[in-house]
C-alpha positions in Angstrom: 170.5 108.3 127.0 168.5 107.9 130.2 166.5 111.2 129.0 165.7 109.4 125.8 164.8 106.1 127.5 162.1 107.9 130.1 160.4 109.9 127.3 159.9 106.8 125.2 158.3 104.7 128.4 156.3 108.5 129.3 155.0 108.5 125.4 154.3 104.7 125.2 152.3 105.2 128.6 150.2 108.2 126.9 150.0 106.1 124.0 148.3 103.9 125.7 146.0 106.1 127.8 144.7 107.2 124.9 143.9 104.4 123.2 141.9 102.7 126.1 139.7 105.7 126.3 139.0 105.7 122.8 137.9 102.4 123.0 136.0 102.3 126.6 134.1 105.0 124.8 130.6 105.1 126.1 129.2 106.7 122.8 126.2 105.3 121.4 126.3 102.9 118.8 123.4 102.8 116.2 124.5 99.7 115.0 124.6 97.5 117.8 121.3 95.8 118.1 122.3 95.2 121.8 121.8 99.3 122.2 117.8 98.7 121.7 116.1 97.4 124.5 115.2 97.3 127.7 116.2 95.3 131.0 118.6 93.1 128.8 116.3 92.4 126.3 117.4 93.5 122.8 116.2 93.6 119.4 117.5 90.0 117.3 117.4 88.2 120.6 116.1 84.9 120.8 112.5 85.4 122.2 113.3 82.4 124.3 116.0 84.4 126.5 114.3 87.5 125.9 111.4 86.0 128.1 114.0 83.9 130.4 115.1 87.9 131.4 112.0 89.8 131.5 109.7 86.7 133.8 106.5 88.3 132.7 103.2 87.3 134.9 101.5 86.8 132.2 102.2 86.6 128.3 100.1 85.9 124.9 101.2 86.3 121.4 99.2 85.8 118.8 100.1 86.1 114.8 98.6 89.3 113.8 97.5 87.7 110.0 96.4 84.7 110.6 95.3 84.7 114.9 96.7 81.8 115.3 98.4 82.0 119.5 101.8 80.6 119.8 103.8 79.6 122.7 107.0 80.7 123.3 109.1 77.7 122.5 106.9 77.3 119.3 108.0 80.9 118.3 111.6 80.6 119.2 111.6 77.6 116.9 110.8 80.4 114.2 106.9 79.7 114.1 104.5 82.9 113.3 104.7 85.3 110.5 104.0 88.2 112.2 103.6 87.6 116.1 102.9 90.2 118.7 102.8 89.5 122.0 101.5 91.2 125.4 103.4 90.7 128.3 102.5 91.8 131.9 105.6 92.9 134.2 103.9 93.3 138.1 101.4 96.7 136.7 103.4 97.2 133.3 102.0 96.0 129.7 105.1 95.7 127.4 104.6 94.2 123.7 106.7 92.3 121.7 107.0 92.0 118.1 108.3 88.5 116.8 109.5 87.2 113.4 111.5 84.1 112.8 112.0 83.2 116.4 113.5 86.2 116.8 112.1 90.0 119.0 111.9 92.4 116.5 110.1 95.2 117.9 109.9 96.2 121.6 107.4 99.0 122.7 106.6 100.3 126.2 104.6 103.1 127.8 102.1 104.1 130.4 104.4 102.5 133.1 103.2 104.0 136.9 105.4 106.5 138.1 106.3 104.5 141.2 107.3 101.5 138.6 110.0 103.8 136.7 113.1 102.4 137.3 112.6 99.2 136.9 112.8 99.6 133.4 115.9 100.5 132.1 117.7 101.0 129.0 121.1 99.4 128.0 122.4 103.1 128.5 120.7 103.4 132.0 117.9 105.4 130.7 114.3 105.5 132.9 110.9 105.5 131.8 110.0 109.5 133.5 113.7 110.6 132.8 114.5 113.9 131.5 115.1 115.3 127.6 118.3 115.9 128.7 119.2 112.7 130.7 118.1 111.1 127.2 120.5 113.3 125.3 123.0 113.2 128.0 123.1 109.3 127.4 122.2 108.7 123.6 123.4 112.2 122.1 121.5 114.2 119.7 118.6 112.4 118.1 116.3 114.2 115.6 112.8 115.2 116.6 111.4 117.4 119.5 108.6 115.6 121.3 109.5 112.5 119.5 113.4 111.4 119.4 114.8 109.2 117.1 117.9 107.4 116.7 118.6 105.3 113.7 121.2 102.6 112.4 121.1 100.9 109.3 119.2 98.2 110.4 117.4 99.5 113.5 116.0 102.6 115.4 115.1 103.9 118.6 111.9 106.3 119.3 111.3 107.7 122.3 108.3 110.2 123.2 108.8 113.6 125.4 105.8 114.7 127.3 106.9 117.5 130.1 110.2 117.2 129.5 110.2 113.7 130.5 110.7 109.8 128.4 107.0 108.7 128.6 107.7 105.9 126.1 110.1 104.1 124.2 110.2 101.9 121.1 112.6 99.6 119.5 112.2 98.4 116.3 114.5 96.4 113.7 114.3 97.9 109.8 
């Protein structure tokens, strides 16, 4: 009876293994808006605490139909059609799409090598990282010198030049 009552605690204790690595899985998930963005910022965030994160030194966003500039508290009050907006981080221009108050796009590229890591994605991936680091991280997208990963409602790009991420995009469907 002792027998029986160890294997039941050893099996529970598998059991249980088990299920916390299935769900501390570190898998990517295309349908988690919070998987698309980088430094915190993600796509469906307010564009109030998107710019509370990223502290640009400078910002403008202006509505791309009718050029009509909007500040940021008028925007996250849902103002704008279809606003884009330039930020400067230190060197870096990164641009933000937003509709309803809400980011909707997120694009960044040509950032100085020596600026690299201070732009990261949820996953950990680095502007300048490898092909592989990006697979590594994301797992197999489609595309060669352009890799995609796509949800439902949103997708990932990112663009390979030597081997290396030389830009990403986020953008929601």
């Amino acid at each position: 009876m002792n027998l029986i009552h160890s294997f039941r605690i050893v099996a529970i204790v598998m059991l249980v293994a088990v299920l916390l690595q299935a769900c501390s899985s570190n898998a990517f998930d295309a349908e988690n808006p919070k998987e698309y963005g980088i430094n915190g910022v993600y796509l469906g965030q307010n564009i109030k605490e998107a710019m509370d994160i990223l502290k640009p030194t400078k910002a403008d966003f202006m509505d791309m139909v009718s050029r009509q500039t909007y500040t940021v508290d008028q925007m996250a009050q849902g103002a704008g059609e279809a606003v884009m907006g330039m930020l400067l981080l230190d060197r870096t221009q990164l641009i933000l799409k937003v509709n309803a108050g809400k980011v909707v796009s997120i694009m960044l590229g040509g950032v100085p090598q020596e600026d690299a890591q201070k732009f990261k994605t949820a996953r950990g991936l680095t502007m300048y990282d490898s092909a592989e680091q990006l697979k590594k991280l994301y797992g197999e997208g489609t595309g060669d010198k352009e890799i995609v990963y796509q949800g439902k409602q949103y997708k990932a790009n990112f663009g390979i030049a030597e081997n290396k991420v030389a830009w990403m995009r986020f953008d929601s469907l």
